[in-house]
N, C-alpha and C positions, 0 to 999 in steps of 0.2 A: 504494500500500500504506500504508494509517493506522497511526500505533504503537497506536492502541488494538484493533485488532484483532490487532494481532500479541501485543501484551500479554493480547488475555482469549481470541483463541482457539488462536493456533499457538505451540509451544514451540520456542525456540532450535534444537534437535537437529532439532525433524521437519521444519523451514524446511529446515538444513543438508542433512537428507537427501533433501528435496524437491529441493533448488537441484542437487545433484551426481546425483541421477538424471535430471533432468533435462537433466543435458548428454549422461549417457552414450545417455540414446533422442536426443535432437539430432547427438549424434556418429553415429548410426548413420544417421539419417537424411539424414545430408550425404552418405554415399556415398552415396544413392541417387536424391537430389534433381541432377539434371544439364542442369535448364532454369530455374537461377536467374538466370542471366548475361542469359537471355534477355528475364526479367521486368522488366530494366535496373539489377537491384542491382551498386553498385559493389564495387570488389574492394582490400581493405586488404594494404598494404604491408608484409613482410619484417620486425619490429625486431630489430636487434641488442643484446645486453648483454654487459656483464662481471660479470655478479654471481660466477658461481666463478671470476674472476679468470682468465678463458679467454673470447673472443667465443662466445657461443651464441647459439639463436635465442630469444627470449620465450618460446613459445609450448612449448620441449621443456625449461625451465628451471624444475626443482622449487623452485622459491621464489615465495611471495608478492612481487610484483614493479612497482613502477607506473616507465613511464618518458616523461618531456617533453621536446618538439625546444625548441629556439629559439622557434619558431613561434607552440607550447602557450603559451611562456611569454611572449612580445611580447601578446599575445591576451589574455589574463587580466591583463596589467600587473604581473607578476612581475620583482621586481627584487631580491630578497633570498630567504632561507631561510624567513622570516617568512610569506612572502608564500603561500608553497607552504602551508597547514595546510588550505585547502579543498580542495585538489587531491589528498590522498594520504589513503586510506581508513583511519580509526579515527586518526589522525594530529591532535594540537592543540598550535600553537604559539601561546605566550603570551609578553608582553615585561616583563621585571623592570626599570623605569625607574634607578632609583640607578645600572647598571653598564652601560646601554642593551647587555643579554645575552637573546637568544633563548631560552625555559624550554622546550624542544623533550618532550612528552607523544608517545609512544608505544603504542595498547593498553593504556592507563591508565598506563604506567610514565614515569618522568621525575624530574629531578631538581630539588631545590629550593636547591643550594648554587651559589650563582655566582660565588663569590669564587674566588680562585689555588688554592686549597684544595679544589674542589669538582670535580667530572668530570661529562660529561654521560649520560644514559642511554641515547641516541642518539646513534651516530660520526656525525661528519662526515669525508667524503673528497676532494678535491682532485686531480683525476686519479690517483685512487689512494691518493694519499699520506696518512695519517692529520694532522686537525686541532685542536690538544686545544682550543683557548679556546674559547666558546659565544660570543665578540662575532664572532667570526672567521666566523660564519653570514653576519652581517649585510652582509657585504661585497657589493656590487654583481654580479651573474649577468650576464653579456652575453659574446656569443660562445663559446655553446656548443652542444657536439653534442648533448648528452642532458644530462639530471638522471638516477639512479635510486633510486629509494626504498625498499630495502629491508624486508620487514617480517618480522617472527620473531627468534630468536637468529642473530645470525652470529658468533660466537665462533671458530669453527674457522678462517674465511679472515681475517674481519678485528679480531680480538683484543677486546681490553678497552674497554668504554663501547662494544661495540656489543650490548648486551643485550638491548635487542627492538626492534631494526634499524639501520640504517645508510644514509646519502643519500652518495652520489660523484657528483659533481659534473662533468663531463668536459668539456672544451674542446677547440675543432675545433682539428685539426692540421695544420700548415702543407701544403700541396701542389705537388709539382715538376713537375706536371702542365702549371695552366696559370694565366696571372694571373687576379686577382678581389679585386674591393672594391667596397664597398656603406657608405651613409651616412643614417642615418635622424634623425630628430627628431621631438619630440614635445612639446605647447604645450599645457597644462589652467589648471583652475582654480589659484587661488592661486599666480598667476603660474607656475606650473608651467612649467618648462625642462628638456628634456631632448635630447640629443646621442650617439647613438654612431658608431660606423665601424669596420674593419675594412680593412688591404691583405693581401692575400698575394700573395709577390712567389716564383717559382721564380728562383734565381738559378744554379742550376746542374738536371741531370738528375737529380742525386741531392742536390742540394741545397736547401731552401725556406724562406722566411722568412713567419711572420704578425705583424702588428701589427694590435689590440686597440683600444678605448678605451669606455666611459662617463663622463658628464656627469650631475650631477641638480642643481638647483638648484630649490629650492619655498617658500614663505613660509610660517609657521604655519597651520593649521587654526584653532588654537585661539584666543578670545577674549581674550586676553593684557592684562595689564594689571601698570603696578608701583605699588606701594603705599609711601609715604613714611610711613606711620602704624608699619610695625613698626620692632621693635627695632634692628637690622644696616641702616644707610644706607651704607655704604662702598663697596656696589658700583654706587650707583644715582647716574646721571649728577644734574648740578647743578639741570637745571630740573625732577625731578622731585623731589629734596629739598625745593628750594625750592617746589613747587606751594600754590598759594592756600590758603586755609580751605574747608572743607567748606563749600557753601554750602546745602546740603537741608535738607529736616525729620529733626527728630530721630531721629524712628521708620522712618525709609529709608534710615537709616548702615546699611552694612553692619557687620559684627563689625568687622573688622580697622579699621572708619573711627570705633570706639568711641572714648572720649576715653580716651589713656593717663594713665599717671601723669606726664609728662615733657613733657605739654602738652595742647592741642586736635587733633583732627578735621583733615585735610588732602583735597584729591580725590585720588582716583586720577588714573594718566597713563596713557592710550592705550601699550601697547607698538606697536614697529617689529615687523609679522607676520616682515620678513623675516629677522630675528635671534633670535625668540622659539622658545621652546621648540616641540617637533615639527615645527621646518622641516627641511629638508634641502638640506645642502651639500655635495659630496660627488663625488669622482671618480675612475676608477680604471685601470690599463690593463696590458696586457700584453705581450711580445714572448717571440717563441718561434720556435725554428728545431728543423729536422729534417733529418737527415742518413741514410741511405741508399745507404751507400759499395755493397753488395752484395747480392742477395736476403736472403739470411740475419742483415743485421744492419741493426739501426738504433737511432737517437738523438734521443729528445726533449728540448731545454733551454729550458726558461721561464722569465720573473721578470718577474712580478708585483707592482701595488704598487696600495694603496685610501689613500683619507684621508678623513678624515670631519671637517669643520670644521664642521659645525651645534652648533645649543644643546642637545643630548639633547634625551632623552622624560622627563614630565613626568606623574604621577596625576592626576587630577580625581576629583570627587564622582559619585556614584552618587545624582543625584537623586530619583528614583523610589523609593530605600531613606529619603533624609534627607526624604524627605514625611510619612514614618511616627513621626516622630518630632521634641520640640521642641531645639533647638539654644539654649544661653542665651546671649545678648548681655550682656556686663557681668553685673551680678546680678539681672536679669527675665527672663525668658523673651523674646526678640524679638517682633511682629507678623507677620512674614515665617517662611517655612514652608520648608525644604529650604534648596534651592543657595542661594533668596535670601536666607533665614536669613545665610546666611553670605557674600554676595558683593553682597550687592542687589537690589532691582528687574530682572528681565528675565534673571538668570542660572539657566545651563543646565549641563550634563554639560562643554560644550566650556570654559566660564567660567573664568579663573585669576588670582588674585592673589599675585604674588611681590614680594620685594626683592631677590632675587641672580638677576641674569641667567643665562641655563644658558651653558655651554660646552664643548665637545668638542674637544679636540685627538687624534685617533686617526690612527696608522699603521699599515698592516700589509701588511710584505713579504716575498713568498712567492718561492723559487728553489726549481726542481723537474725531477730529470732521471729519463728513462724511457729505459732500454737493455733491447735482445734482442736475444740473441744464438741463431739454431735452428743449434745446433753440430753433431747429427746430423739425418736422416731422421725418426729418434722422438723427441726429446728438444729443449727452448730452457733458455737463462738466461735469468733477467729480473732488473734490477736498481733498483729505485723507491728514490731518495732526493729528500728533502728539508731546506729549512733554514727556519724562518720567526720573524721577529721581530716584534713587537706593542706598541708604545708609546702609553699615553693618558695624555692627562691632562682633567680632566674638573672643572666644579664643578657643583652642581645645588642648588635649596632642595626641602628636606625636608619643612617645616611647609606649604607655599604656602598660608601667611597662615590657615590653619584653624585654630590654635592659640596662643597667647600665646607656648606658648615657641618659640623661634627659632630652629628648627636646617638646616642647611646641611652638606654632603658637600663634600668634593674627594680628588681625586688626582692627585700629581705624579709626571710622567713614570715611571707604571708601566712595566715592563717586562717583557715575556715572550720568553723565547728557546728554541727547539725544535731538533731533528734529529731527523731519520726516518731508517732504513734496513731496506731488503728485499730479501733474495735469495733468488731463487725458480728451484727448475728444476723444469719441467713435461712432463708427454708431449705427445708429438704425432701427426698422421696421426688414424688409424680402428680402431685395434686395440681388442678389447675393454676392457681397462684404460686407463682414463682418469685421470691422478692430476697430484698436485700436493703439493711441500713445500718448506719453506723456513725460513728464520729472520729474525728482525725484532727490533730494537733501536730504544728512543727514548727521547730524553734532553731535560726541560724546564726550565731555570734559572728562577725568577721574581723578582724587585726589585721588591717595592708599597710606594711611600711610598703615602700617603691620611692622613685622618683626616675628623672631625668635628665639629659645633661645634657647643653648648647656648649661645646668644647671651649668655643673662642668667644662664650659671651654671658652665658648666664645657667645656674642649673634651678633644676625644681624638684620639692622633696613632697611629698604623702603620706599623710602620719591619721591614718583611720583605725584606728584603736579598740573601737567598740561602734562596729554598725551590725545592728540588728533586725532580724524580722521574724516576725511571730505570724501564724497563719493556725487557724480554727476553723474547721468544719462540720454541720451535721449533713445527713446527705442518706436517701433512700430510693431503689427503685426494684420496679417489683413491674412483670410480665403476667399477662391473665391469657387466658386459651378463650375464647370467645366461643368459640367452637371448634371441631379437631381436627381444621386446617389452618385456622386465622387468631393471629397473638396479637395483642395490645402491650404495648411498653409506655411505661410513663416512669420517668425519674427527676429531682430535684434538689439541688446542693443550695446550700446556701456558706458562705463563707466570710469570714469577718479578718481583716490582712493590716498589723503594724509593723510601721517602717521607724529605723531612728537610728541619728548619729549623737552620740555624746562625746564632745572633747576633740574631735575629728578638725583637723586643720590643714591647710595649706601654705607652704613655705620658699623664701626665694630666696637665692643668692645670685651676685652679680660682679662685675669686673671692677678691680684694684689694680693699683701701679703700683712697682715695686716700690718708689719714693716715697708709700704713704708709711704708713704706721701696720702694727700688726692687722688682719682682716678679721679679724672678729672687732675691731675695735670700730667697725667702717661701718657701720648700718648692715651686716650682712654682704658686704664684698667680698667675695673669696676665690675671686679668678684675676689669676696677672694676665689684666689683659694685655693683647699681643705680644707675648713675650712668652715663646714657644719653649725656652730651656729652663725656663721656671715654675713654668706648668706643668711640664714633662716630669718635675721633681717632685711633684705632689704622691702621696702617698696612694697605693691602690684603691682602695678606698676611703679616698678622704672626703667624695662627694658624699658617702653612706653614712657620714657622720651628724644627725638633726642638728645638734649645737652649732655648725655653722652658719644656718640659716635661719633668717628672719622672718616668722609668723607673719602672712600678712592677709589672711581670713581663717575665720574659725567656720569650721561646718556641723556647727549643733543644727540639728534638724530632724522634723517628725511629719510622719503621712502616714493615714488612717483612710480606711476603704472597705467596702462590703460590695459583695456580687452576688448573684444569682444566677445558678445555671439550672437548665431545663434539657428533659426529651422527651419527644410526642414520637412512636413509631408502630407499625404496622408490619407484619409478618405473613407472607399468606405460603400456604404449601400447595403449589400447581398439583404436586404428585409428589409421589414417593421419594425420587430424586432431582426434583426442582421448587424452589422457593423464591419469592419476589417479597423484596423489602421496600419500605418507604417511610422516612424520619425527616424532624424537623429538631433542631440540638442546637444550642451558643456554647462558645469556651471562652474564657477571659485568660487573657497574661496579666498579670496583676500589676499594677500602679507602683510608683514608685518617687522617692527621693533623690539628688545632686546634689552635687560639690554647692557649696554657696560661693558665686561671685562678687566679689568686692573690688568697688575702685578705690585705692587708697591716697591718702594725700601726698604731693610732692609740691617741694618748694620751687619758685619759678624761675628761678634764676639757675639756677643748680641740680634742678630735674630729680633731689634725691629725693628719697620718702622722707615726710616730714614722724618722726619717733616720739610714742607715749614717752612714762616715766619708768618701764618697765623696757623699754627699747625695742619694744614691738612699732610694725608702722600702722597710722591713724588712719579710720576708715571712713571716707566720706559717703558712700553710697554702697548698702547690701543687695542684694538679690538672689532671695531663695526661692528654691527649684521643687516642685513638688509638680507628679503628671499620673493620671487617672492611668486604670487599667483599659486595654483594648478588645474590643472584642468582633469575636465572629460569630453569627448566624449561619448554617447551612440546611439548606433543604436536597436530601440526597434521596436517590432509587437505586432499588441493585437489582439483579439473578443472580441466584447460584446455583449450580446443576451439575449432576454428575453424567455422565453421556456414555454409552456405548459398553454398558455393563461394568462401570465404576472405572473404564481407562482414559477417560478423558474429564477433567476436572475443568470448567467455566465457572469464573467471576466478576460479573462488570459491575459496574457503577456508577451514573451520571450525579452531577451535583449542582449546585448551582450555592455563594456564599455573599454576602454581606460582609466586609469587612471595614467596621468605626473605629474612629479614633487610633487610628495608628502614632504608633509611637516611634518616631525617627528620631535617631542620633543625630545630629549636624552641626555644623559650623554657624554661630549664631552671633550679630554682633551686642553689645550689650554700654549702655550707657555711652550714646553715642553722642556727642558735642561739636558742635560749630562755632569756628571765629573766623570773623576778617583778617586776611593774613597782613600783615605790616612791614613795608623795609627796615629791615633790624637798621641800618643807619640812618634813616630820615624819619623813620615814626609812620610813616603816610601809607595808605590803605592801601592795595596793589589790585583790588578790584578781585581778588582770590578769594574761594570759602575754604579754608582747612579742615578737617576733619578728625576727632581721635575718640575710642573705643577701645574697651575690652573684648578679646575675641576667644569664644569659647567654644568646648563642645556642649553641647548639651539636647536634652530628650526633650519630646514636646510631642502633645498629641495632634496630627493634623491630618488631614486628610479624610477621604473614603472612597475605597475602591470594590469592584464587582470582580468577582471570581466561578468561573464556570469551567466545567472539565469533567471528562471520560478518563474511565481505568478500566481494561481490559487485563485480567490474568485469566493464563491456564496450564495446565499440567497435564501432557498428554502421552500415556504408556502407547505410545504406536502399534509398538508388538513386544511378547514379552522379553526382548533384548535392545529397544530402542525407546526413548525419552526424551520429548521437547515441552520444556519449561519457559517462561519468557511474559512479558506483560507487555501492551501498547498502552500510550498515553495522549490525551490533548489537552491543555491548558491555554486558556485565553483569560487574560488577568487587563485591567483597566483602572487608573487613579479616573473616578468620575466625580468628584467634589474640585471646588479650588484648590491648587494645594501648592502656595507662592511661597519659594522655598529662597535663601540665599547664596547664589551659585557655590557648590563647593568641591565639584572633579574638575581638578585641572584648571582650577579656574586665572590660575596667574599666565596658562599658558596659551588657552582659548581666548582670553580678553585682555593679555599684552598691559596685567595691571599688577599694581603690587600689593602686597596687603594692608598696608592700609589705608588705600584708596577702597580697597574692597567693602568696607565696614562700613559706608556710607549706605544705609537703606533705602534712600531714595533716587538711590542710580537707578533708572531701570534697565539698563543695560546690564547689571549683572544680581539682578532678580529677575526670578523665572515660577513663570507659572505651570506646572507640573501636569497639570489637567490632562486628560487622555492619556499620560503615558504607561507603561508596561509596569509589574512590580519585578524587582531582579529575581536573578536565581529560577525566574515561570520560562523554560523552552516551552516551545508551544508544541513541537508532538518528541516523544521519544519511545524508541522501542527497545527491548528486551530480552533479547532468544538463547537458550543453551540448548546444547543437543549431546547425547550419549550414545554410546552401542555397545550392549557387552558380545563380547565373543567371548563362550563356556567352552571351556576345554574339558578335553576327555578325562582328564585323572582330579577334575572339580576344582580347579582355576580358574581363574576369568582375568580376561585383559577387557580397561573400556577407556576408548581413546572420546576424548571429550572436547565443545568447542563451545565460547560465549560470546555472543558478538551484544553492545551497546551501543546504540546512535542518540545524542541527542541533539536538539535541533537550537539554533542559537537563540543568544538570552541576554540579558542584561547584569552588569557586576551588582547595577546603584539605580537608585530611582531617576537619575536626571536625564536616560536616553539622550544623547548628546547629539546623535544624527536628526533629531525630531525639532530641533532646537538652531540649527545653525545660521542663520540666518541673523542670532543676534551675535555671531563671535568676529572678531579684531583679526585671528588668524587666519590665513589662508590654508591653510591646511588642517582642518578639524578634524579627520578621519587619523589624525597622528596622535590622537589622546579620546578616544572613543571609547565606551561604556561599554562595546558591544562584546559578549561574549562566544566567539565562532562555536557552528556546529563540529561536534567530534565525534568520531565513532572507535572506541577499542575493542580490541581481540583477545580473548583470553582462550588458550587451549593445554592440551596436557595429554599424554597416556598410563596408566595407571594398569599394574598388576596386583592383582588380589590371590595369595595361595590359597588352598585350601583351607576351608572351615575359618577361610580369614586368620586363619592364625596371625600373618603378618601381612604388610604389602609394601609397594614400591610406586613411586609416579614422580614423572617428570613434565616440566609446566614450563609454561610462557604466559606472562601477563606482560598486558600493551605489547604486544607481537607486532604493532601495525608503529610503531614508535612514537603514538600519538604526543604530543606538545600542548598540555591543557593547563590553564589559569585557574586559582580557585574563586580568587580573590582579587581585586585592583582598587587600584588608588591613584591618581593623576597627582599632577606635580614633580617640580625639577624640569621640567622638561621631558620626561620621560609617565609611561603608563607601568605600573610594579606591580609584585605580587608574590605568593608562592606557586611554586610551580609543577606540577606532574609529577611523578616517577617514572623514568622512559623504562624500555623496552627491560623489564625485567625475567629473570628464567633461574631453572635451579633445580634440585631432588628432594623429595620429602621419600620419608619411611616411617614404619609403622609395627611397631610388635605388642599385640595381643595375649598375655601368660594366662 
């Protein structure tokens, strides 16, 4: 199926209604087809879910639903949340490098705030348990029973930030049954190492223990390199300070090998792949016991722990965009054209010049206990708690060498602290009413030092000590059989959500000359400005130090919110093996608080901060930030059908959503001021308006857009040696309200301005009204297909060589679709800093031996076979369009022993 056929000649609806009549003549046809078994089609397996927080089967479970074994995900080389984005239908996850945080897109919805501050659009689940952090994706998948990937509102079972959908994550459970342990490995390109295992030990009849474990260890992808030419030496070992003279021609310096002011030209130095940014270090493991005193009651206890010792993920250039346009070397234009413009001779997408090594110090450990108790005949308790703690610390460079100025991130020993609790009692048996309520309570502490650093001008520190949010819920929903083909759903959350910062501040330091006096004595100066060998003499971390800098807003701050969620739905059984659904459901992402912005006072002559008596600086103007929750309405229809004596598995689903009050991140100006400008020597007016502002990020709800779209899944046992799995998609997403945003992609290089001409609100040249455009991350079709074949050997082997092909169709990085727009930009060349995300399609395949009774196996893979080139992420400026970038053509062996 081409999109341009579906584009000029069949409409969204008639598709929709095509695909669901479709199953209903397929559903009728299955009863009467009863010599399929015969034709040799094979026969698809049972799945079980917990999506209403009750085992059902798939297939009689009104929700949009996608679920992976172990298997799915060993096969595809699934090893994170990340990894999953081609496998779940209208589903795109993209990675935000600075907070290495999963930007998890749902249906076009998704969030853009990744900081302590921000919530995801999509829950994540934990056998159950609600996850609030989005790095807490990235933790390693290994040893589990299912993935499931919810899609639509689940507001009603599983509360707040599950807006349009929710993924739970489920790990197999110990068994008193019988022992079992299994030990796999797996050995790819870039040294690629990988290890896991698994025991489970019954140690009593009613009692069983599992232990757990993953390994990953891999070297950079990327072409890494550190640069002795910028500003910040202090993190870069000795013989790359000291490295030689540039010894090339002139005209094949890259930028950053330009001659500074503080000397000559130096070479770059070769990074170590296996320390450089986008390797992977990384291991994680589990232990978990179950207990089973009686039929009716049982106990799961788990604790969990991941760490991540790698260098973080890292931006690159989007060479293909920096083709389009010239990049200036010093004050000419360079001869070199894109990545080489900026990096050299022979660089690419993967290319990187830094001076601060990355680093990742991350924790995160997970204790998690599951009680049920079925106290009558009809009726269980269930009791899901959790506790989970989150510790990083992290440095990364910011500029990688694209830019003169030189800035650098860190964070130390952030920390995130959680509890979950749910108590749930639900029916049981087969009686008509089928229901479910409960209440839930979660409490998150956050402590983020961090800050940031402008090499040659000013750093910024973040001292959030104690931000909290409290979230309470009561919530019940219960299914009635009307009669004994047709279900009523009705369910109702209500939730009550506090936000709050106590003590929480914001802090600056700023440049000193050596002449003056010590810098702590200076108001908070603590950079020799221009003076490259004085600065280089600064302690490694002397910017981590708060006492150097001066307080100059405090972000005490509180926000209080209640919501409502609801669902109306309907369930009908055509027949035996086909069912048609139809729901009406909202989810909210909850509200939230900001940094407080402050303009503080400076004196006019001298531009410094004017200092209380505590020598903090005085605040002439506050601004705090408090932003409601967002929500979506969807009115969805499905089929689900089993076809052809249970080997062919159909699931569509049309929808159509409402989504208010969107919450966007942006670039916002804040306390913006005008004066007549004057000739500093004669006084006299110059007929100028000047302008000055604070410029910030911050969250604000605006907009509203319409969201419609088809999901096709199916699972098809062709014959009993042959399987095609795979989903199609179409999304068509539209901002339909005002939504006059202030330019912020690219905007210094689309409109030839600087920043702080930008802050002026009443340009209208660079405010823009958003209306009509796309939401990012929405391709509008994408399709999905794997295929298998076993070949059974005589002595009960099997070989099955396997292939995954994913198309999806292009998209947008940001809301501001920059080709939709051109007309109001300076440069001639817009398509050199464009939003557009191309379409891509990768290939994943493998052969795989299985011995006998599985004892053990063997398989060899390629993923991105085809060497796809994909962006997850962009961000305009510099000149250049950035991001993180793909993993090219990966390949390698796994193995697998069974005791």
């Amino acid at each position: 199926m081409s999109s341009s056929l579906i584009r000029k000649g069949i409409s969204p609806l008639a598709l929709t209604i095509a695909v669901i009549n479709s199953g209903f003549a397929a559903g009728a046809f299955a009863q009467t087809d009863k010599d399929t078994k015969e034709s040799g089609a094979g026969q698809l397996e049972e799945v079980i879910v917990t999506a209403t927080k009750r085992e059902t089967n798939l297939m009689d479970t009104p929700i949009a639903i996608t679920v992976f074994s172990q298997a799915d995900l060993d096969r595809e080389g699934i090893a994170n949340v990340k990894d999953l984005s081609k496998m779940v239908p209208n589903m795109d996850i993209t990675l935000e490098s600075s907070r290495s945080a999963p930007v998890i897109s749902m249906r076009g919805v998704r969030s853009t705030n990744n900081t302590e501050l921000g919530d995801p659009a999509v829950g994540l689940h934990l056998d159950g348990i609600y996850s609030p952090r989005p790095q807490g994706a990235m933790a390693l998948m290994f040893d589990v029973e299912r993935i499931e990937a919810q899609r639509g509102p689940q507001g009603t079972l599983f509360g707040r930030n599950s807006t349009v959908g929710n993924i739970n994550i489920i790990s197999k459970r110990p068994d008193a049954k019988e022992f079992d342990a299994s030990l796999g490995v797996e050995a790819g390109r870039w040294n690629h190492q990988q290890v896991r295992g698994m025991v489970n030990i019954p140690v009593a009849e009613t009692f069983a223990l599992r232990a757990s474990f993953m390994t990953e260890k891999r070297d950079s992808y990327l072409d890494g390199y550190y640069d002795p030419n910028q500003w910040d030496q202090r993190y870069l070992p000795d013989d790359v300070k000291n490295a030689p003279a540039y010894s090339g021609a002139a005209d094949d310096r890259t930028r950053v090998q330009s001659k500074r002011w503080w000397g000559g030209a130096q070479e770059v130095v070769k990074a170590d792949p296996s320390t450089f940014y986008n390797n992977s270090d990384q291991y994680a493991f589990r232990i978990a016991g179950y207990w089973t005193p009686t039929e009716s009651f049982s106990w799961q206890l788990a604790y969990e722990r991941f760490q991540n010792d790698g260098a973080g993920s890292s931006d690159s250039i989007d060479c293909s965009k920096a083709k389009k346009t010239t990049i200036m070397n010093g004050a000419t234009p360079a001869p070199l054209q894109g990545c080489e413009n900026v990096y050299g001779k022979g660089a690419d997408e993967y290319t990187l010049l830094v001076n601060m090594p990355g680093m990742v110090d991350q924790t995160i450990e997970n204790i998690r206990s599951n009680i049920r108790w079925d106290f009558s005949d009809s009726m269980a308790f269930v009791y899901n708690a959790g506790v989970a703690k989150q510790t990083q610390s992290q440095m990364s460079d910011l500029d990688r060498g694209i830019t003169d100025w030189d800035m650098s991130m860190f964070f130390n020993d952030a920390t995130f602290k959680s509890q979950s609790h749910e108590l749930q009692i639900q029916s049981t048996g087969d009686s008509k009413l089928q229901w479910i309520t409960g209440l839930f309570y979660f409490e998150e502490n956050n402590n983020m030092q961090g800050g940031m650093t402008h090499s040659m001008m000013f750093g910024e520190y973040w001292n959030q000590s104690d931000r909290t949010l409290e979230s309470q819920a009561a919530f019940a929903q219960g299914t009635y059989d009307l009669t004994d083909d047709l279900a009523l759903t009705v369910g109702y959350r209500y939730t009550e959500d506090t936000k709050q910062d106590v003590g929480g501040h914001g802090a600056q330091c700023w440049d000193w000359h050596p002449n003056q006096d010590d810098a702590s004595a200076n108001g908070g100066r603590c950079f020799p400005a221009w003076d490259h060998g004085t600065f280089n003499s600064l302690p490694k971390d002397y910017f981590m130090n708060a006492d150097i800098y001066r307080i100059n807003s405090d972000n005490d701050n509180y926000g209080e919110w209640s919501y409502n969620n609801y669902r109306l739905g309907l369930d009908y059984d055509i027949s035996e093996d086909t069912m048609v659904f139809a729901y009406v459901a909202n989810g909210n992402k909850g509200g939230g608080i900001g940094d407080v912005i402050v303009q503080t006072k400076q004196d006019p002559l001298t531009a410094d901060y004017v200092l209380d008596e505590n020598g903090n600086a005085v605040i002439e103007k506050r601004w705090q930030l408090t932003y409601d929750e967002e929500e979506v309405v969807t009115w969805e229809t499905g089929v689900k059908t089993d076809l052809f004596d249970n080997s062919l598995r159909l699931m569509a689903t049309a929808f159509y959503s409402e989504y208010t009050d969107m919450q966007v991140s942006n670039v916002k100006p804040l306390f913006v001021t005008y004066a007549k400008e004057k000739d500093p020597q004669t006084g006299v007016e110059t007929g100028k308006i000047t302008t000055n502002a604070a410029y910030s990020t911050v969250t604000d709800n605006i907009g509203k857009a319409e969201i419609k779209g088809l999901e096709v899944e199916f699972d098809w046992a062709m014959t009993e040696t042959d399987r095609l799995r795979g989903h199609l998609t179409y999304l068509d997403t539209e901002i339909v309200s005002d939504f006059v945003q202030q330019w912020a992609f690219a905007a210094t290089d689309l409109y030839k301005i600087d920043q702080a001409a930008s802050v002026d609100p009443t340009n209208t040249l660079i405010r823009a009204n958003l209306k009509g455009n796309e939401l990012p991350s929405s391709p509008k079709f994408s399709i999905n297909l794997n295929y298998s074949h076993d070949f059974n050997l005589s002595y009960g082997a099997m070989i099955q060589p396997w292939l995954g092909v994913n198309w999806r169709d292009d998209s947008y990085y940001s809301y501001f679709n920059v080709d939709k727009h051109t007309e109001k930009f300076v440069t001639d060349t817009p398509e050199a800093f464009s939003d557009t995300r191309p379409a891509v399609t990768y290939v994943n395949l493998g052969i795989k031996y299985v011995a006998p009774d599985d004892l053990w196996n063997l398989e060899a893979f390629v993923n991105n076979a085809t060497d796809e080139v994909d962006f997850y992420w962009a961000s305009g400026g510099d000149g250049l369009i950035k991001g993180p970038v793909s993993m090219p053509r990966f390949y390698g062996i796994r193995a697998n022993y069974n005791f």
